[in-house]
N, C-alpha and C positions, 0 to 999 in steps of 0.2 A: 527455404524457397528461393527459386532461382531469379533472380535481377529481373527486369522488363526487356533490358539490352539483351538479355540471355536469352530469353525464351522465345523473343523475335529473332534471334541469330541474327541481332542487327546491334555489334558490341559500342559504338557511338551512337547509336541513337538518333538513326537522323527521319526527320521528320517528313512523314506523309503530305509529297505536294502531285503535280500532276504527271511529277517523270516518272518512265518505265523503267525502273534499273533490272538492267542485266540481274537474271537468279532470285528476281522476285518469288516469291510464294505466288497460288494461284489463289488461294483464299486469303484475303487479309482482313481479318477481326478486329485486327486492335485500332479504332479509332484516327492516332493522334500520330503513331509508328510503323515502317515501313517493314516488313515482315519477308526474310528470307529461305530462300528452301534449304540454304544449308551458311554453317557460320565462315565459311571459306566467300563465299557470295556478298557478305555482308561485310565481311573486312575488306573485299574489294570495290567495293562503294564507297567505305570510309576513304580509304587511300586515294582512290578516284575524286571525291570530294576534295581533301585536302592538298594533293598533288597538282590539279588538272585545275582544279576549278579556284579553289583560294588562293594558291603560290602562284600558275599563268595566267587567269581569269582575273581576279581580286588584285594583284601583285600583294596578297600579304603573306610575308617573310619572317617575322617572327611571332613567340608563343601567345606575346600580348594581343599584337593583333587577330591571330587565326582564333583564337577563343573568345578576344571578344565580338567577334563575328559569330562564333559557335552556339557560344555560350551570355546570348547578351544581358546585363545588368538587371531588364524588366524583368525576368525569366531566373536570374541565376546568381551567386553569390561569383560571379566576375573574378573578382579578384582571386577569391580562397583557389576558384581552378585553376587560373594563371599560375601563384604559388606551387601548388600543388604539381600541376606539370612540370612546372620548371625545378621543382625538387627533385622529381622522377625521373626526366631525364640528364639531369644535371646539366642543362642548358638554360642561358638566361633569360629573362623574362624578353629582355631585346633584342637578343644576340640573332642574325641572322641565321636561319636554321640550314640554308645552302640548297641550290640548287637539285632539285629530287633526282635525276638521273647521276648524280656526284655523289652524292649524301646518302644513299637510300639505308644508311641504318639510322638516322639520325631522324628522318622520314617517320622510319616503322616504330622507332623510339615513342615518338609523338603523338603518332595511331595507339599503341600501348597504355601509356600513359593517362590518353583522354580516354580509354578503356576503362584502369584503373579508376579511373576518377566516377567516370558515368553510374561503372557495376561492381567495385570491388574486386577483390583480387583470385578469389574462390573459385571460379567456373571461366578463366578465360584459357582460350586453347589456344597457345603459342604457335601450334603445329596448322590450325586454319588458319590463323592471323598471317602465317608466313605463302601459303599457298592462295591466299590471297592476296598478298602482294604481287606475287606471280601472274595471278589472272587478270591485271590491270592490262594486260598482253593483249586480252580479248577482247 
């Protein structure tokens, strides 16, 4: 059975509040998850989240930080994700992740990663992940 991340095309999981992201679904069932029409839409929301809104918005700049924003302590074993990204990407849990329009593999590294961590490694599609990077344009 396919992840919750998966079947919303929404591969970070980000949570149903009152914004309209670009490439929503028009129906959305699931409660608690923002539900995409396709998994290109949904990785451009993650990236937009994380680029836009936690790196200029938040100013947080590394893994510790943007996850325990993501991912907070009430909610999540914090740490074990922290770990875990930063094993994935082989970047440190402090180390400044750099500048998104400089950096943008280290960027999509991170988006991956919190991918990995959310849904497992089984169903994620490198080829929408990448094409939604792209559409952050839009």
């Amino acid at each position: 059975m396919l992840s919750r991340g998966i079947r919303n095309n929404n591969p970070l999981n980000i949570r149903r509040t009152k914004d309209q992201w670009k490439g929503m679904a028009e129906s959305q069932t699931d409660s608690a998850f923002v539900q995409f029409k396709s998994m290109e839409w949904g990785w451009r929301a993650a990236f937009y989240l994380l680029t836009r809104t936690y790196y200029h918005k938040y100013r947080l700049h590394t893994i510790r930080t943007i996850v325990s924003r993501w991912a907070p302590a009430s909610e999540n074993n914090t740490k074990a994700y922290v770990d875990n990204v930063s094993r994935l990407t082989g970047i440190a849990p402090d180390e400044p992740i750099g500048i998104p329009s400089e950096q943008p593999s280290r960027w999509i590294a991170l988006g991956i990663a919190m991918a990995i961590h959310e849904n497992g490694t089984s169903s994620l599609d490198y080829f929408a992940m990448l094409r939604g990077w792209e559409l952050l344009e839009q």
